[in-house]
C-alpha positions in Angstrom: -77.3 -9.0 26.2 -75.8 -11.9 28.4 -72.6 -11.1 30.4 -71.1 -14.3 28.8 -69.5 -14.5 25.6 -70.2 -18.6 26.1 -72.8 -20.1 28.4 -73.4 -24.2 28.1 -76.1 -25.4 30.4 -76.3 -28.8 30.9 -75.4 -29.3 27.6 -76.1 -32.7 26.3 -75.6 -34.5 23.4 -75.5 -38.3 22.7 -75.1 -40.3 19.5 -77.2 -43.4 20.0 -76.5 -44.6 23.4 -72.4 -43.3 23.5 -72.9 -40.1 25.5 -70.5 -37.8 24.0 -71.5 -34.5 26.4 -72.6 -35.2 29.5 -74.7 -32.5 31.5 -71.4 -29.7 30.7 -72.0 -26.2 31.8 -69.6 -23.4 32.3 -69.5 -19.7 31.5 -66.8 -17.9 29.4 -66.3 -13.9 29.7 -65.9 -11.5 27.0 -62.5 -10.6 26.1 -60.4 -13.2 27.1 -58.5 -15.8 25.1 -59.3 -19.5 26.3 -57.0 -23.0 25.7 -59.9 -25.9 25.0 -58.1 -28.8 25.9 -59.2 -32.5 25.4 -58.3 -36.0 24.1 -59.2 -37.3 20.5 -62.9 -38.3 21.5 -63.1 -36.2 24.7 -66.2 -34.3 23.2 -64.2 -31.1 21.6 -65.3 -31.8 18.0 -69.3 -32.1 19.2 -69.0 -28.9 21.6 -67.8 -26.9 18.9 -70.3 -28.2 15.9 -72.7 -27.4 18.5 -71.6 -23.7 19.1 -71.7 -23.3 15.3 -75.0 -25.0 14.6 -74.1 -27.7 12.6 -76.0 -30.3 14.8 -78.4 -29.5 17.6 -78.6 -31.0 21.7 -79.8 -33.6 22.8 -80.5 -31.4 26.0 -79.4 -28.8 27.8 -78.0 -25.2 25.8 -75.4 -23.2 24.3 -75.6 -19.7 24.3 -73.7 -16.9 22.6 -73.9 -13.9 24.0 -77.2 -15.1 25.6 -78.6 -16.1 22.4 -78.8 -19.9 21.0 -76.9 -20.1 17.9 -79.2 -22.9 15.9 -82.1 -20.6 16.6 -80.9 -16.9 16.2 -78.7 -15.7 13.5 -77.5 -12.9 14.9 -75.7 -15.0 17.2 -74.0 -16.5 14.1 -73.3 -13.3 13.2 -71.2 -12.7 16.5 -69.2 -16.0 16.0 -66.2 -17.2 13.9 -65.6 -20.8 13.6 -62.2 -21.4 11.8 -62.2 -25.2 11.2 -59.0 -27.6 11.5 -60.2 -28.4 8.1 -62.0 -25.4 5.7 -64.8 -26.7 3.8 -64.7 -24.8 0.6 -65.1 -25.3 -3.3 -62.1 -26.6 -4.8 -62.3 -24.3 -7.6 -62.4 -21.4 -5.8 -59.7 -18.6 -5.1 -58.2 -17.7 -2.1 -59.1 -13.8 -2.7 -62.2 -15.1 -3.6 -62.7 -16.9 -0.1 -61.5 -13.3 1.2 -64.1 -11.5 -0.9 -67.5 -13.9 0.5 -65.8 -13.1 4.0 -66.5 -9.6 3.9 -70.9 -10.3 3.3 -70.2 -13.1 6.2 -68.7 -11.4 9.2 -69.5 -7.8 9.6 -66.3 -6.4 11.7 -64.1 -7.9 9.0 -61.6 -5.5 8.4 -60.3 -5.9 4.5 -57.1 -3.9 4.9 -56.0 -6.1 8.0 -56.7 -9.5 5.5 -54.5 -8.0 2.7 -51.8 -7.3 5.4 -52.2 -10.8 6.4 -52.0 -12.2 3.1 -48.7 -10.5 3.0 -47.2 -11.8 6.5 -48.3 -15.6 5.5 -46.9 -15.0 2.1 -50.3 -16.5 0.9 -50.5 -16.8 -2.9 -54.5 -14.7 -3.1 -54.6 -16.2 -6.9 -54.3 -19.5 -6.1 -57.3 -21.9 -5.9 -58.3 -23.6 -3.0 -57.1 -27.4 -3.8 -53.7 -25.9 -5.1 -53.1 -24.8 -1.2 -50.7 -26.9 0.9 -52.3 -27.8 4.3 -50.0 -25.1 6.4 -51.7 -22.7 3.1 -55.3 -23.6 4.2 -54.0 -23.0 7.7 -53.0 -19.6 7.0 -56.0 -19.0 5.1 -57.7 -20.0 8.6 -55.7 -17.9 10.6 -56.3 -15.0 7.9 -60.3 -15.4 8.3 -60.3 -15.8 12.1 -57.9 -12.4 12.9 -59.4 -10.6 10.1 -62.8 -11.2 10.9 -62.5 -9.6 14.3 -66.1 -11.5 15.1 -67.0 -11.4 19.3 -66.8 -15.0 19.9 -63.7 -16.3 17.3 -62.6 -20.2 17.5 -59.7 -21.7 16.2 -59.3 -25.4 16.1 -56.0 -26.9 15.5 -54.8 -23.5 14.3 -51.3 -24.3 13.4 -51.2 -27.9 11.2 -49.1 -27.8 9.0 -47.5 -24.4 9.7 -43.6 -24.0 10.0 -42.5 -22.8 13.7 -42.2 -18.8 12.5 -45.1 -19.1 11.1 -47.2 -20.1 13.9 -45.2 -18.0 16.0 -46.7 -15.2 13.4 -49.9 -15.8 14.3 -49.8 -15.9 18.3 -48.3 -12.6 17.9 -50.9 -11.2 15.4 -54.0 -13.0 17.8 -52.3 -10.7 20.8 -51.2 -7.7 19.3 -54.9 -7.4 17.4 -56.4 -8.3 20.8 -55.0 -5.0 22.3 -56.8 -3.0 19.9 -59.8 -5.1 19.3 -60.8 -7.1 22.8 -63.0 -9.9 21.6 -63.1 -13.5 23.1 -61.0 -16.4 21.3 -61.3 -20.2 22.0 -58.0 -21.9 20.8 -58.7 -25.7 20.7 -54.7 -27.0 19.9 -52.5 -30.2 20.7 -49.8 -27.8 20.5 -50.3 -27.2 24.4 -47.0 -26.3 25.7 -46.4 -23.8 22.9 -49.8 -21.8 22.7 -50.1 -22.2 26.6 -48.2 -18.6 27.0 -51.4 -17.2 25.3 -54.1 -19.0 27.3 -55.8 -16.8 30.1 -57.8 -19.4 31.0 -57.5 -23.3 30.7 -61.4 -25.5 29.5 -60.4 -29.3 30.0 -62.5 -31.8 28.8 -62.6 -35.3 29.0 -65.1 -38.2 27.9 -67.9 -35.6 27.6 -67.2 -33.6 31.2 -65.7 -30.5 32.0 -62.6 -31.9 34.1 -61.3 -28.3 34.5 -62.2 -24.5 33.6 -59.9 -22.2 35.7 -57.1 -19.5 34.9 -54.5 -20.6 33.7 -51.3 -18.8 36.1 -53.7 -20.3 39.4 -54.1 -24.0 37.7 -50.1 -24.2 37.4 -49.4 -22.6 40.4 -50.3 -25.6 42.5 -48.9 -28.3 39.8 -45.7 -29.3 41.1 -42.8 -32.0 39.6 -40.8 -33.1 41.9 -37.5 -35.2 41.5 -35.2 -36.4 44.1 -34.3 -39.5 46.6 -37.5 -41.5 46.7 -38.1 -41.4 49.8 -37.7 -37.4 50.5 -39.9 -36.9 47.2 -42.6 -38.8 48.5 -42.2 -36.8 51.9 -42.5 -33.6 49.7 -45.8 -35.2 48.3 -47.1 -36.7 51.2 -50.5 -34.1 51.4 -50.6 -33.8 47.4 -53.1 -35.2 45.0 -49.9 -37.4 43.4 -50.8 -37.6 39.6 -47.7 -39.5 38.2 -44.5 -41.1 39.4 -41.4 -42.3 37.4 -38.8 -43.7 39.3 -34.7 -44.8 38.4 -31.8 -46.1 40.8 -33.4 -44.9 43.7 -34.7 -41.2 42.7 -38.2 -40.6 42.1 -39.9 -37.8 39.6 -43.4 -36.7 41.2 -46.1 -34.7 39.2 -48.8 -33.7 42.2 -51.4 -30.9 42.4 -52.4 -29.3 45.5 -51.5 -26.2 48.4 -49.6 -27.9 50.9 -46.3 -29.0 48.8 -43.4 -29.7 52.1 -40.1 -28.3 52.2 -37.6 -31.1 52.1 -33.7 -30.4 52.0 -32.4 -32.5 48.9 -35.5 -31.9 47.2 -36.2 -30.3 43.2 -39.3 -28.4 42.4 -40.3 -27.3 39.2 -43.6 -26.0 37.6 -45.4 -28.7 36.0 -45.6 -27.5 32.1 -49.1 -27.3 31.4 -48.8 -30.1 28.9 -48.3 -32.5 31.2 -50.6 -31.7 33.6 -53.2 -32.0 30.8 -51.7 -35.6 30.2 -51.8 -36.8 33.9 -55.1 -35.1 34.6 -57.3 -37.0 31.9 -55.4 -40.2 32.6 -57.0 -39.8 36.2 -60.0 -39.0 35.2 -59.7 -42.7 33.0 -58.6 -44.3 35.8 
């Protein structure tokens, strides 16, 4: 068995001539939670119907646990794909949804699911097109915990979920977590919120892998700085300078790098992760 929950290898894939992954390889370890972060059309949605075999390469390969999903189902077997959007009959009830789960996955845990049924105050009778979208959220969220599958990914977890209730969930994902390690892929806009959560930070833009690097280390050396123009810039001076705003004479300074300078006068804040995602794939445009 591969040491990597994930491994991409030059991982290709292009739809006619628009190239929408380009050569992307990284590794993710087991047992870690990761943020997959990327702009609408950055190459997200192709990675991840990729990893669950619902098209193939172009080139290159993805590997679960050192096994290729389209060509081994066992590997299938290891993963959890909860969709922004579930794909399921309309006719069909929610406890029925619960029932197919438990021939789909085999860690799912069917006392866990009823306890989350509970928590979301999900209606089980109900059929699937009488659900609300934060309903077929929770349902999602329901299926991804409860599952308890190696490799679990969640894309847009939260839409249409109230604040408490997605607050629910991020403390389900990590209490669960402590007693049953597995690796999770969280793939949200909701960046500043869920960023708590993320041990490790996947950025991708127009088909590359712009960043893949722990989270605490990425923001250490992400800096905004605010004060007179002129002893901001100084501050900035051997920074990569990723955005500037400036009014009546004081200048705000987003910049990335080790050797921030000590001026008097000067503010310095942490750079919310957010942000930096914002600044770092308008660069990469640019």
């Amino acid at each position: 068995m591969s040491e990597y929950a994930l491994e991409l290898k030059g991982l290709t894939h292009r739809y006619g001539k628009h190239v929408a992954l380009d050569n992307m390889s990284f590794q993710l370890e087991p047992g870690r939670i990761y943020g997959l972060l990327g702009r609408n059309g950055a190459g997200k949605t192709t990675l991840l119907n990729i990893l669950s075999a619902a098209i193939f390469p172009t080139s290159g390969e993805a590997l679960i646990f050192g096994e290729r999903a389209h060509e081994h189902l066992a590997a299938l077997k290891r993963l959890c794909f909860v969709r922004e959007k579930g794909m399921y009959p309309p006719a069909i009830r929610v406890r029925e949804v619960l029932k197919a789960c438990e021939a789909l996955y085999p860690n799912w845990d069917k006392d866990y699911a009823q306890r989350l049924v509970q928590r979301f105050e999900l209606n089980d009778k109900k059929r699937y097109k009488q659900l609300s979208r934060g309903m077929e959220s929770s349902l999602g969220l329901i299926i991804g915990l409860a599952s308890r599958a190696p490799l679990t990914i969640f894309d847009e977890p939260s839409l249409g979920l109230d604040a408490a209730a997605r607050e629910h969930f991020y403390d389900e994902l990590l209490h669960d977590l402590e007693q049953f390690p597995r690796t999770v892929i969280i793939s949200t806009h909701l960046i500043d919120e869920v960023a708590r959560i993320f041990e490790e930070v996947v950025i991708v833009d127009k088909g590359r892998l712009v960043v893949h690097e722990p989270t605490e280390q990425l923001l250490s050396r992400a800096y905004q700085i605010t004060g007179p123009a002129d002893k901001a810039e100084q501050a900035a001076r051997n920074l990569k300078i990723l955005h500037r705003d400036s009014l009546a004479g004081v200048a705000v300074i987003s910049a990335m790098g080790e050797d921030l300078e000590e001026v008097p006068g000067v503010t310095v804040e942490p750079l919310p992760l957010q942000k930096l995602f914002v600044y770092m794939t308008e660069e990469e445009e640019k």
